[in-house]
C-alpha positions in Angstrom: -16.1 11.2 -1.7 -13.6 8.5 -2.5 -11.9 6.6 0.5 -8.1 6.5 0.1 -5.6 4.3 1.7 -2.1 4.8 3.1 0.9 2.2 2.9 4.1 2.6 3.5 7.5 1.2 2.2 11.2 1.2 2.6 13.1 -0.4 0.2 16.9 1.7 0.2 17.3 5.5 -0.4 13.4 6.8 -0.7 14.4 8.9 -3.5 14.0 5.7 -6.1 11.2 4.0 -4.0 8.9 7.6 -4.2 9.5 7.9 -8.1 8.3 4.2 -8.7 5.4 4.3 -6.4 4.4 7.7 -8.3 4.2 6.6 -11.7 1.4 3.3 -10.7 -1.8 4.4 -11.7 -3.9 4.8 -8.8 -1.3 6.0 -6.7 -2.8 9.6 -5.7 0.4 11.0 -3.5 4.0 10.2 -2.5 5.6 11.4 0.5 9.0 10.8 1.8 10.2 9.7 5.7 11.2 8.2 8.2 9.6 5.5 10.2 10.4 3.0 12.8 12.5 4.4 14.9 12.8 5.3 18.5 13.7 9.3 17.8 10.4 11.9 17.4 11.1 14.1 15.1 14.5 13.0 13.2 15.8 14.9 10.6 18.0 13.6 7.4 21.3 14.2 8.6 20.0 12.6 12.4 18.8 9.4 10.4 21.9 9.0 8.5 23.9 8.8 11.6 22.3 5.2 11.4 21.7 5.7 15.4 17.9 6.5 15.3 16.4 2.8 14.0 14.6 4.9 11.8 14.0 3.6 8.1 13.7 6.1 4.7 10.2 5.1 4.0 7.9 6.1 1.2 4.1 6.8 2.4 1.6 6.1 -0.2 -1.7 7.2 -0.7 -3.7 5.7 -2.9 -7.4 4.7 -4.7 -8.0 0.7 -3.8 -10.8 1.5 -6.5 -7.8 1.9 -9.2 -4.5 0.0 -7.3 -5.0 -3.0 -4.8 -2.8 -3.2 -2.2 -1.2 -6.6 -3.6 -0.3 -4.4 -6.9 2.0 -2.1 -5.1 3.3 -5.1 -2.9 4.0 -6.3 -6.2 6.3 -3.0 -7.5 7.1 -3.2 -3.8 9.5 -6.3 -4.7 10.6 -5.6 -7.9 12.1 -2.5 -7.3 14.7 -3.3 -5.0 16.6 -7.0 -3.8 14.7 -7.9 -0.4 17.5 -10.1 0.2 20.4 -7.7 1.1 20.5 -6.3 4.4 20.6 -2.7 5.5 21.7 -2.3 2.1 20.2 -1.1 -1.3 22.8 -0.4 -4.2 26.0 1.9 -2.9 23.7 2.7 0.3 24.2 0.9 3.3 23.0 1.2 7.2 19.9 0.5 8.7 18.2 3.4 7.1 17.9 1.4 4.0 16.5 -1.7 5.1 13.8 -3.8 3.7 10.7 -2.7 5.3 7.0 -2.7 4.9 5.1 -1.1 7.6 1.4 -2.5 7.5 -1.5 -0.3 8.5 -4.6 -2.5 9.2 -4.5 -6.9 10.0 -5.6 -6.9 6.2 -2.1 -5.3 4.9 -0.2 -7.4 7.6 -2.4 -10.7 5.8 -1.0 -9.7 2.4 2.3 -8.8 2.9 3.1 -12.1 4.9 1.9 -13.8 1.8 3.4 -12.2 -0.7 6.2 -12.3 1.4 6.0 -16.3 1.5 5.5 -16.6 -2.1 8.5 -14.7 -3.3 10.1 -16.6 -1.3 8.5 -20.1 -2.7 8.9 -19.1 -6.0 12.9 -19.2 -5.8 12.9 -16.1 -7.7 15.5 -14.7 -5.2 18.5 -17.2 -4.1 18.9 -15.9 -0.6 16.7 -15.2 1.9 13.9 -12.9 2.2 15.4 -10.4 5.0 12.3 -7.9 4.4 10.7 -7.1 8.0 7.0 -6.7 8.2 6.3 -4.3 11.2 3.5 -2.0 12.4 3.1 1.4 11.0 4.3 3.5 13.7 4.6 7.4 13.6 5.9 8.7 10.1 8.1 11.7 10.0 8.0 13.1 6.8 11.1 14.1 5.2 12.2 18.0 4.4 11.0 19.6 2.0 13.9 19.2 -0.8 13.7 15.5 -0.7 10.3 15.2 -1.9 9.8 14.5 -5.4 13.1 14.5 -5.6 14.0 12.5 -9.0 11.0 15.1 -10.6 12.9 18.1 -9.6 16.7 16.7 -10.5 15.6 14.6 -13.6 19.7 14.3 -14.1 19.8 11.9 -11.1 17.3 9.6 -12.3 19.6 8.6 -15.1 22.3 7.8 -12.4 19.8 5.8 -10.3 18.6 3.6 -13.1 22.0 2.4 -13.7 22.6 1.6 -10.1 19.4 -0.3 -9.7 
């Protein structure tokens, strides 16, 4: 029986951030939320009020056998600007801030380094705003929002050009 792992990302509207993490090899499941917040049990329309704390998070599974951890830190920071805060494209509030939620002292390791050498390699101008936190409890998202992009291919179009 293979032994998968979980992380967990936010980095803007989770819609994007799922579809990315769902086309890396190795990555066996996607599943949209909400973490880090101080309300159990938020819905959509509760965590866009921006009043939760909660973040739109994707929660990865995945086979360390195929993907290492430092590879999806890798599409991690590519796929959004980690220095613009609570903000992602048009989408802006706290919701869509810069998150990764670590779920062992091995993902916190990696993530602070990674962190530190995006942030030595002047890749990015500003600075590096992205929080590294604790995974806490993850709320997963309704039902319509998962997979989202695969069942309104349309969208994904749209997206692209905003990213």
């Amino acid at each position: 029986m293979k032994k998968y792992r979980k992380a967990t990302f936010g980095a803007g509207c989770f819609w994007g951030v799922e579809d990315a993490f769902r086309r890396i090899r190795g990555v066996v499941s996607t599943r949209v939320g909400y973490m880090g917040g101080h309300m159990k049990n938020p819905t959509y329309e509760d965590v866009c009020t921006g009043l939760t704390g909660h973040a739109e998070v994707v929660e990865v599974t995945f086979d360390p056998a195929l993907v290492s951890y430092s590879e999806l830190l890798d599409v991690f920071w590519s796929i959004h600007d980690p220095t613009s805060l609570n903000r992602q494209g048009p989408d802006v509030g706290e919701q869509y801030r810069s998150v990764i939620f670590y779920h062992d002292d091995e993902q916190r390791r990696l993530a602070v380094e990674s962190r530190r050498k995006l942030e030595e390699s002047g890749r990015f101008t500003g600075k590096i705003v992205t929080a590294i936190e604790p995974a806490g409890t993850f709320y997963e998202a309704e039902d319509y929002h998962q997979q989202y992009l695969e069942k309104n291919r349309t969208q994904r179009c749209y997206l692209r050009r905003l990213l």
